[in-house]
Phi, psi and omega in degrees: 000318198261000170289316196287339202264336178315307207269315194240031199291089171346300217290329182305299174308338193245343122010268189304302191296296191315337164259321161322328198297279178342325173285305188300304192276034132268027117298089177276329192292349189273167123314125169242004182294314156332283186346293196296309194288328161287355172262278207338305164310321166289328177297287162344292187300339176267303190324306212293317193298335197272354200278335180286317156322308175326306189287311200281313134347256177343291203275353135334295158269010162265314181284335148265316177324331196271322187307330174267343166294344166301294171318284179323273199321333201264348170271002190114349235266329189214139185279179167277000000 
């Protein structure tokens, strides 16, 4: 799980990207509306990763709650 939070840790990316930005306008002489619209885009894409942790969090952690109540049941410890 925390390998999975790892590998997809939204605040890191939007970080990384806010100082690429940050770097990047110094340059005024560039067009920067591509630009712009692909950190937008990149932005988006971290919400969406973290709401998916999110989900994927839950569901984790339902599977194991059911995985020990299996264990319980199958040692005696709880009935159906």
């Amino acid at each position: 799980m925390e390998k999975l939070t790892n590998i997809l840790n939204p605040q890191q990316k939007a970080d990384k990207l806010r100082v690429a930005w940050s770097e990047a306008s110094n340059y005024p002489d560039v067009d920067w509306n591509p630009a712009n619209e692909y950190v937008s885009m990149l932005e988006r894409k971290i919400i969406e990763q973290d709401r998916t942790i999110e989900l994927l969090q839950d569901k984790i952690e339902a599977l194991e709650a059911l995985g020990k109540a299996r264990r319980q049941w199958a040692n005696g410890e709880i009935e159906n």
